[in-house]
Jmol script that loads the backbone (N, CA, C; Angstrom):
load data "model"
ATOM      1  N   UNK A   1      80.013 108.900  80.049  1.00  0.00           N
ATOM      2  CA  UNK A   1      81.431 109.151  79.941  1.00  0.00           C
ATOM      3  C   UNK A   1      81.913 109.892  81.186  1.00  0.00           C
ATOM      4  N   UNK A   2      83.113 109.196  81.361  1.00  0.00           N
ATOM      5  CA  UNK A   2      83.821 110.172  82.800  1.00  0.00           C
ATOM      6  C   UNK A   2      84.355 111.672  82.388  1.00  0.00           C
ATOM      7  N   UNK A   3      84.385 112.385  83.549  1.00  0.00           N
ATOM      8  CA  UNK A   3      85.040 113.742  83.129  1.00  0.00           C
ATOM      9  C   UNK A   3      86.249 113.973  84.395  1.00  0.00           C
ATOM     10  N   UNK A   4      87.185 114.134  83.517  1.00  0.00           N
ATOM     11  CA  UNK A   4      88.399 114.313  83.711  1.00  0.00           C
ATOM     12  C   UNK A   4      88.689 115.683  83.980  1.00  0.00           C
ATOM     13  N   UNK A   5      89.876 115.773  85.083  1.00  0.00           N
ATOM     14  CA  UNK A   5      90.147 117.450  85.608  1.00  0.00           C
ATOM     15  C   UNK A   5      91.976 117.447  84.904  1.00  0.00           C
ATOM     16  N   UNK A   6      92.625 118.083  84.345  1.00  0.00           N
ATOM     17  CA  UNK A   6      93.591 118.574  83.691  1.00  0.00           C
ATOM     18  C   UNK A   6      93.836 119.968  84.252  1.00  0.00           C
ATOM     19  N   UNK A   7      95.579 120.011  84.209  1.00  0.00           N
ATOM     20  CA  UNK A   7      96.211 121.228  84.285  1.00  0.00           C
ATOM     21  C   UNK A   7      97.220 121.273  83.330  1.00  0.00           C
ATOM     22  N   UNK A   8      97.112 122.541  83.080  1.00  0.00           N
ATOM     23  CA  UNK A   8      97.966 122.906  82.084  1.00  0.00           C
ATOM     24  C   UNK A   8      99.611 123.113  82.332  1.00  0.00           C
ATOM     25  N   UNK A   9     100.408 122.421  81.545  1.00  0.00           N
ATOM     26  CA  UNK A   9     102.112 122.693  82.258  1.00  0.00           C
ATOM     27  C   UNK A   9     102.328 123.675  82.047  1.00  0.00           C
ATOM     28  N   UNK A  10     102.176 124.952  80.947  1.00  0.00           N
ATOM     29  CA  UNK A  10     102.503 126.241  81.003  1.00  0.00           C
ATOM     30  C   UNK A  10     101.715 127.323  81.725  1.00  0.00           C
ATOM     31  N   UNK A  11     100.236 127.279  81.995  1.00  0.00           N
ATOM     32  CA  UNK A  11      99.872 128.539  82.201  1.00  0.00           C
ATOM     33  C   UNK A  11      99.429 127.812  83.779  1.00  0.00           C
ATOM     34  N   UNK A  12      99.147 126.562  83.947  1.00  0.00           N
ATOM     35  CA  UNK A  12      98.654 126.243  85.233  1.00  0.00           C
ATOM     36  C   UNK A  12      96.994 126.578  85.631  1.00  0.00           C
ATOM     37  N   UNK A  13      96.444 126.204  84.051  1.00  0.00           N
ATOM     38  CA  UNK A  13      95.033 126.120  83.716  1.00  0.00           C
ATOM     39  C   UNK A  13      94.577 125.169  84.637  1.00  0.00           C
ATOM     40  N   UNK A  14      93.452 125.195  85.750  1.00  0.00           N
ATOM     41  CA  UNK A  14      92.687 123.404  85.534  1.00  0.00           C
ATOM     42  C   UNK A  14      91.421 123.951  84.727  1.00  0.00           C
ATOM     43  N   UNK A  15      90.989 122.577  84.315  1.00  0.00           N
ATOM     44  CA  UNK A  15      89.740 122.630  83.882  1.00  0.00           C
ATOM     45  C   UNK A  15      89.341 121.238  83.663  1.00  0.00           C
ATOM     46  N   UNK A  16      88.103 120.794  82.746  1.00  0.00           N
ATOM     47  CA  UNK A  16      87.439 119.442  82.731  1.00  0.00           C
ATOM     48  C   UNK A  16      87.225 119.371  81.611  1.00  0.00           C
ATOM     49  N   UNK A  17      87.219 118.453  80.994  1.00  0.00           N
ATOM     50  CA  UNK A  17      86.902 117.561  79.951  1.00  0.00           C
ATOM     51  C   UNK A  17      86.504 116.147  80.208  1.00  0.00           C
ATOM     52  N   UNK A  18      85.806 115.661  79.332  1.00  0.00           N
ATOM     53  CA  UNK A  18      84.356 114.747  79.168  1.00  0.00           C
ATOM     54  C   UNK A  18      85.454 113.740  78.183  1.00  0.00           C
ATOM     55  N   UNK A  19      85.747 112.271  78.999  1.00  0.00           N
ATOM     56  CA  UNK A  19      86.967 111.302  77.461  1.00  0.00           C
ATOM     57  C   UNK A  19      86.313 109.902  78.128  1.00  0.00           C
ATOM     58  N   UNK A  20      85.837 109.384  76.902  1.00  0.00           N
ATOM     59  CA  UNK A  20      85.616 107.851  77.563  1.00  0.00           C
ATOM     60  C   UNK A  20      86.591 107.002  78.126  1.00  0.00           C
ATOM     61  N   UNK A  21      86.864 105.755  78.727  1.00  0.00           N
ATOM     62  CA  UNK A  21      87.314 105.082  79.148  1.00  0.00           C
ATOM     63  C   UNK A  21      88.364 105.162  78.155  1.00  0.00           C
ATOM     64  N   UNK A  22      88.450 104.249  77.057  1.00  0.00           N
ATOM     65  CA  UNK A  22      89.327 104.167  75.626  1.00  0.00           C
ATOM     66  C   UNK A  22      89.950 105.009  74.936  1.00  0.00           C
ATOM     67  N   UNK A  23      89.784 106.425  75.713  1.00  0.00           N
ATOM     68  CA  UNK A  23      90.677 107.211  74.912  1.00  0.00           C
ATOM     69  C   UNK A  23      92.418 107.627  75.797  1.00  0.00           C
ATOM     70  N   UNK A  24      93.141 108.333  75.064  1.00  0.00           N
ATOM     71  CA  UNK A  24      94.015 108.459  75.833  1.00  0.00           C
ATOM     72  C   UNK A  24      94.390 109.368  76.935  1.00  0.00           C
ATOM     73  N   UNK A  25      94.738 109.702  78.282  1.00  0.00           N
ATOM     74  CA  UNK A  25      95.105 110.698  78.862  1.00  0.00           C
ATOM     75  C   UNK A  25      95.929 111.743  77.975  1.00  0.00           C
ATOM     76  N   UNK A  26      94.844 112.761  77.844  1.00  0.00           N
ATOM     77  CA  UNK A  26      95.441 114.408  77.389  1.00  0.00           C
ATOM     78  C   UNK A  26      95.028 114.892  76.959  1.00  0.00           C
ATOM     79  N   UNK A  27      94.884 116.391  77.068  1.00  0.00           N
ATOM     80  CA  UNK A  27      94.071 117.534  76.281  1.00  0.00           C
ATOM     81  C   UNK A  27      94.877 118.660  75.953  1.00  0.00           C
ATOM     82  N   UNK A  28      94.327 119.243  75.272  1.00  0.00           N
ATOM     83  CA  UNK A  28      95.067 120.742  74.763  1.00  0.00           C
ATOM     84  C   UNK A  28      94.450 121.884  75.476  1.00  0.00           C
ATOM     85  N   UNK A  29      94.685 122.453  76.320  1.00  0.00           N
ATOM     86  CA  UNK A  29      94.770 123.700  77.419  1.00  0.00           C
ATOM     87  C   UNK A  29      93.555 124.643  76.551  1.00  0.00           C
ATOM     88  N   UNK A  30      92.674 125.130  76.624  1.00  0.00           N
ATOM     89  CA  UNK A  30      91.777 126.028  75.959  1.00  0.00           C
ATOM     90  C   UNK A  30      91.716 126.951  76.081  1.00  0.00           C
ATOM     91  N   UNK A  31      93.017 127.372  76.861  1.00  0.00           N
ATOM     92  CA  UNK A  31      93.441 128.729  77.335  1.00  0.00           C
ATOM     93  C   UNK A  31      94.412 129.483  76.677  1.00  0.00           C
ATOM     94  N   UNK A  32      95.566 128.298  76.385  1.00  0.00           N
ATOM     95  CA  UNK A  32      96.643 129.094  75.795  1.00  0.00           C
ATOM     96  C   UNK A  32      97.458 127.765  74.683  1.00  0.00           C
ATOM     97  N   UNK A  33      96.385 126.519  74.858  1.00  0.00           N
ATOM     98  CA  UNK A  33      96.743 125.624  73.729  1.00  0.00           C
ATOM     99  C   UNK A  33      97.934 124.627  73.997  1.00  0.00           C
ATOM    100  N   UNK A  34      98.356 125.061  75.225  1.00  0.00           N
ATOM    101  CA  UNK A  34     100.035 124.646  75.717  1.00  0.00           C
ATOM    102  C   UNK A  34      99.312 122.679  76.138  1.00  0.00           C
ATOM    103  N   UNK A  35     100.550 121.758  76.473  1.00  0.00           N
ATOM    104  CA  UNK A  35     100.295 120.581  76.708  1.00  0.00           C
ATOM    105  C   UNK A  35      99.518 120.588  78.330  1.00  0.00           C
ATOM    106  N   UNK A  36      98.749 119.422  78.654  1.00  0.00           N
ATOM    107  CA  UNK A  36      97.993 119.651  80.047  1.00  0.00           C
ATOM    108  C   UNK A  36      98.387 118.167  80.380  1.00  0.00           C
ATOM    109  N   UNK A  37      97.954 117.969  81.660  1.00  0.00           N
ATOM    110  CA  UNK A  37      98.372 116.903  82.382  1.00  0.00           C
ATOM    111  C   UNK A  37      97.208 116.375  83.225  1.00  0.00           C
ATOM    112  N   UNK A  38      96.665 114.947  83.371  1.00  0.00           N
ATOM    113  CA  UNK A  38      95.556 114.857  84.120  1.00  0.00           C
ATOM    114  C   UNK A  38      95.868 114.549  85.981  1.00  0.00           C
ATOM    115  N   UNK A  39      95.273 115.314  86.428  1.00  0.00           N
ATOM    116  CA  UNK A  39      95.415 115.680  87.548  1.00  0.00           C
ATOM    117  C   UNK A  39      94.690 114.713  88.683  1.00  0.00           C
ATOM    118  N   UNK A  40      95.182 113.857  89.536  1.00  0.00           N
ATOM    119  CA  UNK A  40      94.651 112.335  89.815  1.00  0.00           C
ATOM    120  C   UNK A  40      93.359 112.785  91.469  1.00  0.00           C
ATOM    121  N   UNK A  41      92.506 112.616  91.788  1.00  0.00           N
ATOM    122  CA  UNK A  41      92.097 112.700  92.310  1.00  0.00           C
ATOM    123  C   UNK A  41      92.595 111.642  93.671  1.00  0.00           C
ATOM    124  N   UNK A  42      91.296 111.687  94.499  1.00  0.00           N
ATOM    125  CA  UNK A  42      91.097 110.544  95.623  1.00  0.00           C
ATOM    126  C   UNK A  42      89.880 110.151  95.443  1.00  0.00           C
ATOM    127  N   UNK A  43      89.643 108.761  95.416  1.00  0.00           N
ATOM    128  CA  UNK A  43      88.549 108.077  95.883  1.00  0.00           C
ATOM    129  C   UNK A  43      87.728 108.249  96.989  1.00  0.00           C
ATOM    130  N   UNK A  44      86.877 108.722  96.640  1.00  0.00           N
ATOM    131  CA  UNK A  44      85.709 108.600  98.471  1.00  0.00           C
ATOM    132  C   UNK A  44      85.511 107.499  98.941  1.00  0.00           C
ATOM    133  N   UNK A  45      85.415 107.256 100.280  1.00  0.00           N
ATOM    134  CA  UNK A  45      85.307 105.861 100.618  1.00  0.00           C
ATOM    135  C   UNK A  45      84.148 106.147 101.603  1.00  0.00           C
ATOM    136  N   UNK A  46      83.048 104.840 100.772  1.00  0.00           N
ATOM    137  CA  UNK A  46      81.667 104.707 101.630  1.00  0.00           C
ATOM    138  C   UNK A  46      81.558 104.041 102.616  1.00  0.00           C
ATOM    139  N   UNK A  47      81.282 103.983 104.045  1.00  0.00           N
ATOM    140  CA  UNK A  47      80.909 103.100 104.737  1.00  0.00           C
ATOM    141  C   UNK A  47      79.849 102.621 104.681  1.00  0.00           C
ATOM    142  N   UNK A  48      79.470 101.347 104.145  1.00  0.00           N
ATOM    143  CA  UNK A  48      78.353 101.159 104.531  1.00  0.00           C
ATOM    144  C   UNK A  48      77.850  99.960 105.161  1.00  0.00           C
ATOM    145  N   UNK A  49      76.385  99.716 106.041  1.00  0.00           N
ATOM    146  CA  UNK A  49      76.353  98.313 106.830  1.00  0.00           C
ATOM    147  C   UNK A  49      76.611  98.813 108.255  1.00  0.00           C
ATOM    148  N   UNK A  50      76.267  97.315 108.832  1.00  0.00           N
ATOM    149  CA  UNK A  50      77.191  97.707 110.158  1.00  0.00           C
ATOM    150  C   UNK A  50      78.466  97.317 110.538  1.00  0.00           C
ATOM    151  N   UNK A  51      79.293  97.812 111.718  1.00  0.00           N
ATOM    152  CA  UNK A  51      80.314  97.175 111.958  1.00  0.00           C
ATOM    153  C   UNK A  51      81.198  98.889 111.880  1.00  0.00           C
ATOM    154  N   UNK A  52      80.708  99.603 112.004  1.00  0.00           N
ATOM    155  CA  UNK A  52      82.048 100.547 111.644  1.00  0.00           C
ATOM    156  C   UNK A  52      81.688 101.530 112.859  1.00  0.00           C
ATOM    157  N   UNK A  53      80.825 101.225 113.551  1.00  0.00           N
ATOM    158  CA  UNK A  53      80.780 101.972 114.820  1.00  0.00           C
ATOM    159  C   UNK A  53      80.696 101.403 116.032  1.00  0.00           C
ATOM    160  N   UNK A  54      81.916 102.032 117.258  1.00  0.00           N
ATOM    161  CA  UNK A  54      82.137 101.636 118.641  1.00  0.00           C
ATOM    162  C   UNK A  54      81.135 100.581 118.665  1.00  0.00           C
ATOM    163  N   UNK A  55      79.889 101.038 119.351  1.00  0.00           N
ATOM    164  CA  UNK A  55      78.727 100.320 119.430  1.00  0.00           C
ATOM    165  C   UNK A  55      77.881  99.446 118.492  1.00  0.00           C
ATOM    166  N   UNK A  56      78.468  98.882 117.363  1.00  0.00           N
ATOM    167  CA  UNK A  56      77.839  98.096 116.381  1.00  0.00           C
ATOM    168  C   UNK A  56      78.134  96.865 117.076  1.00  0.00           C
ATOM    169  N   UNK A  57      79.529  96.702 117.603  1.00  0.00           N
ATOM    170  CA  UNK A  57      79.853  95.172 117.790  1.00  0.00           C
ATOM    171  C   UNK A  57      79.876  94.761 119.267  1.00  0.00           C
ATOM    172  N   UNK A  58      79.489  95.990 119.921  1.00  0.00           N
ATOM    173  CA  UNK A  58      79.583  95.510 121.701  1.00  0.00           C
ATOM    174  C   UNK A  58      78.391  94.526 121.873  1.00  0.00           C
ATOM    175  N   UNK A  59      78.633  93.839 123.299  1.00  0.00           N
ATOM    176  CA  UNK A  59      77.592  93.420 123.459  1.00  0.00           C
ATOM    177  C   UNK A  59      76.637  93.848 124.503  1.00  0.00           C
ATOM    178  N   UNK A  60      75.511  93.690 125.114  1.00  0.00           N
ATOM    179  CA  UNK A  60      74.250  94.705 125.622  1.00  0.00           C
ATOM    180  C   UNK A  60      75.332  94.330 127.603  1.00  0.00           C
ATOM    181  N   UNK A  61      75.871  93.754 127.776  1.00  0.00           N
ATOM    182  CA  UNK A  61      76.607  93.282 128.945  1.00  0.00           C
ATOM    183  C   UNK A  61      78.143  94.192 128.781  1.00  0.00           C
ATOM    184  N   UNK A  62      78.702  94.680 128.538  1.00  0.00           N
ATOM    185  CA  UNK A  62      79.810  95.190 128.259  1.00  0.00           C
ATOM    186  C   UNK A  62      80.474  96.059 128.994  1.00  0.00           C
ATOM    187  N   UNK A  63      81.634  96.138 129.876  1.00  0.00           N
ATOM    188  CA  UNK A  63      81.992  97.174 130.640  1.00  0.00           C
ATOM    189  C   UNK A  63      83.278  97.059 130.390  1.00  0.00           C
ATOM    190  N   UNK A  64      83.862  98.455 130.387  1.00  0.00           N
ATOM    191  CA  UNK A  64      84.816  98.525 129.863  1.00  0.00           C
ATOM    192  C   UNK A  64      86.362  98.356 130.899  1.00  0.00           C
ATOM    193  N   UNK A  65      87.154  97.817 130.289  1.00  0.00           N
ATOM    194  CA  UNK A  65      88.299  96.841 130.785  1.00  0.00           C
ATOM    195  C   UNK A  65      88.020  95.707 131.512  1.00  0.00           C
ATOM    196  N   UNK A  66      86.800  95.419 131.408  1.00  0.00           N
ATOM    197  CA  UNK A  66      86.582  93.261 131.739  1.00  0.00           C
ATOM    198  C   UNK A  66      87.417  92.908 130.959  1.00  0.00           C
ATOM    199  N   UNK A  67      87.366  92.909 129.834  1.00  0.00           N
ATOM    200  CA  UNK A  67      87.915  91.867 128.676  1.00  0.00           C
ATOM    201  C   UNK A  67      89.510  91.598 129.223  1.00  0.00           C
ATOM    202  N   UNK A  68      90.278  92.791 129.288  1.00  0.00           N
ATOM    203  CA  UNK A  68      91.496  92.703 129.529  1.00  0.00           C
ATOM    204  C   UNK A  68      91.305  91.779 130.887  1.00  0.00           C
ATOM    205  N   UNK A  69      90.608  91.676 132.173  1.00  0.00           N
ATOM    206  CA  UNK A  69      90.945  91.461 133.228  1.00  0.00           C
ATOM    207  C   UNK A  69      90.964  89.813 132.926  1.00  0.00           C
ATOM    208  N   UNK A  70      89.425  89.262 131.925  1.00  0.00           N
ATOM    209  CA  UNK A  70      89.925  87.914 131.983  1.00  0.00           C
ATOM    210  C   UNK A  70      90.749  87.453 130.970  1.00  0.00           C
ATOM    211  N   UNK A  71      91.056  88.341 130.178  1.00  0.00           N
ATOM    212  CA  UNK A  71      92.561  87.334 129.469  1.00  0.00           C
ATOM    213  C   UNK A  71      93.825  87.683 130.361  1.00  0.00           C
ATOM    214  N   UNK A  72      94.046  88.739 131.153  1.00  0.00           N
ATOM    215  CA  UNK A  72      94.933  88.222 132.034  1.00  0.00           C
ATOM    216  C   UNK A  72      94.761  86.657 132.942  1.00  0.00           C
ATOM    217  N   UNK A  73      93.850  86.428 133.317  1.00  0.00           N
ATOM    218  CA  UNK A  73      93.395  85.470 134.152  1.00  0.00           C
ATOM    219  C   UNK A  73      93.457  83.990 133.688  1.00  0.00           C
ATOM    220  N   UNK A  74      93.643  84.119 132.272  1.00  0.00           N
ATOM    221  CA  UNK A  74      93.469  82.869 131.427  1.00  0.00           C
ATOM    222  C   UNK A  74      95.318  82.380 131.688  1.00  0.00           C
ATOM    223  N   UNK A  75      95.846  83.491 131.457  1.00  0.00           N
ATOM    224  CA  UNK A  75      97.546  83.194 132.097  1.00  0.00           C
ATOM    225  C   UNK A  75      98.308  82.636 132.628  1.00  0.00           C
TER     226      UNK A  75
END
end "model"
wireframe off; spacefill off
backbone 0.3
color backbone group
């Protein structure tokens, strides 16, 4: 089961609670009982593989501003 982070609208509690998929967003504050609100995170984002670094996709010949010189040239 996922665990969920909530704040409370009156006292400005966070805390966590444990709700499966199927249940509904909301808890009761265990602080002062008042209504709580679930509080949305961010996703981490994995890189993984290659391709996500400078040097993954160069090639072993590579100097930098050729490329530009022959697509001017193609012109």
């Amino acid at each position: 089961m996922p665990i969920y982070e909530y704040e409370c609208c009156v006292c400005d509690y966070h805390f966590e609670q444990k709700q499966s998929f199927d249940e509904k967003p909301g808890a009761v504050c265990p602080r002062c009982r008042g209504k709580s609100r679930r509080v949305l995170q961010s996703a981490p984002i994995i890189f993984k593989g290659s391709g996500f670094y400078v040097t993954d996709n160069r090639k072993s010949g590579f100097e930098p501003g050729s490329e530009s010189k022959k697509d001017k040239s193609k012109d």
